[in-house]
C-alpha positions, 0 to 999 in steps of 0.5 A, a space after each residue: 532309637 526308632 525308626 518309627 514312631 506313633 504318638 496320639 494327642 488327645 482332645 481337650 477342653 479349654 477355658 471349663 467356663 471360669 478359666 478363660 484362656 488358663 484352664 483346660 482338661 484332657 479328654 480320653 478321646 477323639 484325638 489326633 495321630 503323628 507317625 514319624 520316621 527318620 528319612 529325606 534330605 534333612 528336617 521334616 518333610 509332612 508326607 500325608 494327612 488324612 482325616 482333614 477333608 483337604 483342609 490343612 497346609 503341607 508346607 511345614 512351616 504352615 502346619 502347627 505339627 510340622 512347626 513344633 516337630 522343626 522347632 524342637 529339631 532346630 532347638 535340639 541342633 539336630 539335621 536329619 530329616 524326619 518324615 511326618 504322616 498326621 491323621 486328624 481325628 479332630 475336625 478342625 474349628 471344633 473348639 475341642 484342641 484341633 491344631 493343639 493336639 497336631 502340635 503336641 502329637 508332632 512334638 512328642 513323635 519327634 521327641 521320642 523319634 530322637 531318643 527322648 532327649 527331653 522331659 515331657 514338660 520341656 517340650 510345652 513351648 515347642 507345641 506352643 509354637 505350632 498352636 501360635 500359628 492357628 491363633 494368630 500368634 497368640 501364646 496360650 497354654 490351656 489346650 496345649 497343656 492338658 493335652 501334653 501333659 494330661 488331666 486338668 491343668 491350670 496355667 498360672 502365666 502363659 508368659 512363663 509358662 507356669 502351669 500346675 496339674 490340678 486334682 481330679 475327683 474320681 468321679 469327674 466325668 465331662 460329656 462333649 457335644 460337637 454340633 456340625 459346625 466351625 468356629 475358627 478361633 480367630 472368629 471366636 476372639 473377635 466376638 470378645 470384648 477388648 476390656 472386661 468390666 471391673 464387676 464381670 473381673 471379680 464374677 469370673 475370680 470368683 468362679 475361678 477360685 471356686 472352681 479350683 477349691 472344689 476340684 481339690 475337695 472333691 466338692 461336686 457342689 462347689 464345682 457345679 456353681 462355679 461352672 459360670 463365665 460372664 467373660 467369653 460365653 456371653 459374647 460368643 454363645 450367639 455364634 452356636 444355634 441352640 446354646 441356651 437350648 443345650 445348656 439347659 438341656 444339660 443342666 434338666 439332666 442332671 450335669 453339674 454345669 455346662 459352658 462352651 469348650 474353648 472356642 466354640 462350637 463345641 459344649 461340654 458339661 461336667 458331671 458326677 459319674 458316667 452315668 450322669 454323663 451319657 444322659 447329658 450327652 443325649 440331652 445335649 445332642 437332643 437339644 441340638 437336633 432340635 435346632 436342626 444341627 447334627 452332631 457328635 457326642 463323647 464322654 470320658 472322665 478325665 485323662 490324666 496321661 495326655 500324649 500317648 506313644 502307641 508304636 
């Protein structure tokens, strides 16, 4: 056993437009950190964050890292103290996976602070109860899951926590634009509709399933036309100044879709090669400085490890 341990969760992006609240991928970067060191009195003790402007609770039981890493010690029997230190590279509201990475990183840190006593997949509900206490105790996998356990995940039940690692083509690459704006999820949610008409239902099954299919035959063409949500990005897109700007930016320079990632405000695009990505990164973060919103661009193909120990 270490007596200090790193672990980076990478950020992710939920729903990919037909997946509402069941799909996600992982990006390469931006991402949180949790270092973790055995010491105190017993149980974890969150020493510092940085990189959150003040923003997030110390109180373990209120942050979504401190509760994943004290579940997994609770479930495990173990007592010692464990002393946490986070670094947000993730803003929070972002719609990128904040509080879902935090969970995984402080999940995974602890796992390998113990010796690795579980597999990588056994340790999904432990960050799920820490992603649960930033979404009003909803249970849903598609941020956790990809950032765990890498690439494009498809959660078949959150109840069961069914969840299967879709393929990716090579070429697969997704360009992010954060615009200098929050959402919180519980806003987000509370744009929805309580009931999805039965003809939107089969709109979105479609883009689903077409969706999936063009993942597993590489067919760029097939995933660009199922990139379409008539479930979420109706009702939420009003909350993000300059979406239709951004998305038809993006879709002029070429990306094979574009929708918002997650909750919002965050938009992504995919795209055939990084090429193409960069120019939809431009395009879509043009589009925003037009609507007088600074923001950030990132491009990353697809990462298929998830969570990383780097010390």
């Amino acid at each position: 056993m270490k007596s200090e341990i790193e672990v980076f969760a990478p950020a992710t992006v939920a729903n990919v437009a037909a997946g509402f609240d069941v799909l996600g991928f992982a990006l390469h970067r931006p991402g949180d950190t949790v270092l973790v060191e055995e010491g105190g009195l017993g149980g974890v003790e969150i020493v510092e964050i940085t990189g959150d402007d003040g923003e997030l609770p110390r109180a373990v039981a209120d942050n979504t890292a401190g509760i994943a890493a004290q579940a997994l010690l609770d479930h495990l029997g173990d007592r010692r103290g464990v002393r946490m230190h986070i670094h947000k590279g993730i803003p929070v509201g972002s719609g990128i996976g904040s509080s879902a990475c935090s969970a995984v990183a402080g999940a995974v840190a602890v796992n390998e602070l113990l010796g690795r006593p579980l597999q990588r997949p056994d340790l999904l509900p432990f960050a799920l109860k820490g992603e649960a206490a930033a979404s009003a105790g909803a249970i849903h996998a598609d941020n956790v899951g990809p950032s765990l356990l890498g690439g494009m995940v498809l959660v078949r039940s959150n109840a069961e926590l069914d969840t299967v690692n879709l393929p990716v083509p090579d070429q697969l690459f997704a360009a992010v634009v954060l615009p200098r704006l929050k959402i919180l999820t519980s806003m987000a949610r509370e744009a929805l509709r309580s009931q999805v008409p039965l003809a939107d239902a089969v709109v979105q099954w479609g883009n689903l399933g077409g969706l999936v299919a063009g993942l597993a035959r590489s067919d760029y063409g097939l995933i660009g036309r199922s990139l379409k949500d008539v479930v979420a990005e109706p009702y939420r897109a009003p909350l993000i100044p300059g979406f239709a700007a951004v998305r038809d930016a993006a879709l002029e320079a070429g990306a094979l879709g574009c929708s918002i990632s997650g909750a919002g405000p965050a938009v992504f695009a995919l795209c055939r090669g990084d090429e193409s990505a960069f120019r939809v990164a431009i395009a879509m973060q043009k589009a925003f400085d037009a609507e007088g919103l600074p923001s950030e661009r990132f491009v990353s193909s697809i990462n298929p490890l998830g969570a990383q120990r780097i010390k």
